[in-house]
C-alpha angles and dihedrals in degrees: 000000000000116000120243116241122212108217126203104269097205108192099156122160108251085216113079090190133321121237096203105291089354125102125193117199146201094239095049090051091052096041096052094034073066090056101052097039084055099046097049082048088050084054100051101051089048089055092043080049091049083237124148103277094195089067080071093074085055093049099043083060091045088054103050090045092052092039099050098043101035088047079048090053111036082044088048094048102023097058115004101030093143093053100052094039085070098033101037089158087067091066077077095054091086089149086066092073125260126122125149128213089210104050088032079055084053102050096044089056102049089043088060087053102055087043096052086053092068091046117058092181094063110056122204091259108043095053088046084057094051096038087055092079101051093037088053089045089050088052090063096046095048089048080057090042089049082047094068092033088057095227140131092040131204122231122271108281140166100213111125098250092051119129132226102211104204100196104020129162125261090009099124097177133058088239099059090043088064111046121091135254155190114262095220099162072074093057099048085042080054093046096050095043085062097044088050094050091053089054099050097041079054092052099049090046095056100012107171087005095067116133118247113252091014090108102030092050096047094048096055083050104042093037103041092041087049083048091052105049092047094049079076088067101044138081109260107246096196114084089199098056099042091119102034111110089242124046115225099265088058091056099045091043092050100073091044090063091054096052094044080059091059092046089047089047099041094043108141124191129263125279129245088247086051092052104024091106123061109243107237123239116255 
């Protein structure tokens, strides 16, 4: 006789209090909770560089910009691209839930760029390096943040640590809503907590004397093949590929990892401007 296995019923409201109109949920605390943990860690490393640390107010703007709308975009065009065609006012109903890794990967990077531009002192490279390790750490704080919205679900699955999510996004019948599943938005928070703590271990080993491209590199390879394993064990978002043989995630993870390759194969080392200061001891 098979034992019967209780699974985790998780029926959470999404909705931590409300101040008035205002709601305060479990996924904005997480997802800011990733913005100030990165930028106290941005800081950190520009003081250990003897760089400016004020620039650090300017680029944490520069980031937020680039991630919400890149992850509104990439989520609007990568997955849903019929439906907001003919809706384009719904791209501004971001409270409504959809954001994208990939285009927020995109417009993180974009928005680098445009910041390094007006800072010569702080190359394209060199600030994606260092931007690697808070956007990681971000990474493990939003899949938290997916976990109590119920959203991003796994695929039905016996295994003992599955989840009935209740509530869960996306699930239209009362059956779906109670089978279990793998969670898996835990298993990609797992997955990014280990890559940031790589790449810092592997910043505080070179500092200034990073590499350019080591971080960055490592961080498209080691993300976005963590992302495409675990898209097996999610259900596919996009209505148009769900019969492709790779979901989109696969396919748009695909080409970061292979640029994360060519960083990792062009690296070069680090300048004399980028190491002519000591770093300082935390």
């Amino acid at each position: 006789m098979n034992p019967v296995i209780a699974h985790l019923n998780w029926d959470i409201n999404r909705v931590l209090f409300e101040l008035g109109p205002l709601k305060i949920r479990y996924y904005g605390l997480f997802f800011t909770a990733g913005f100030i943990c990165g930028y106290l860690l941005l800081r950190w490393m520009f003081k250990t560089e003897n760089r400016n640390v004020d620039d650090v107010d300017s680029l944490l703007i520069y980031m937020v910009i680039g991630t919400i709308v890149g992850a509104r975009l990439g989520h609007c065009l990568f997955y849903h691209p019929a439906y907001f065609f003919e809706n384009p006012i719904r791209f501004l109903e971001i409270w409504n839930g959809g954001l994208a890794s990939h285009g927020a990967a995109v417009g993180i990077t974009l928005s680098a760029w445009l910041y390094s531009r007006k800072h010569p002192d702080q190359p394209l490279l060199w600030l994606l390096d260092r931007l690697a390790i808070p956007v990681a750490l971000a990474g493990f704080f939003i899949r938290i943040g997916n976990f109590f919205n119920s959203e991003i679900l796994g695929r039905v699955s016996d295994v003992p640590w599955a989840v009935v999510f209740v509530n869960g996004l996306g699930l239209e019948t009362r059956e779906a809503r109670l089978s279990p599943r793998h969670p898996v938005m835990l298993y990609e928070s797992f997955c990014y907590g280990c890559i940031f703590l790589i790449l810092y271990l592997l910043y505080r080993k070179y500092r200034s004397e990073t590499p350019r491209g080591l971080l960055i590199g490592l961080f498209f390879i080691m993300v976005f093949s963590a992302r495409f394993i675990l898209e097996f064990f999610k259900m596919r978002q996009a209505e148009f590929a769900q019969n492709l043989p790779l979901s989109v995630g696969q396919m748009l993870s695909i080409p970061l990892v292979i640029v994360g390759i060519l960083l990792l194969f062009y690296r070069k080392p680090a300048t004399p401007a980028d190491s002519e200061s000591k770093a300082k001891k935390p």
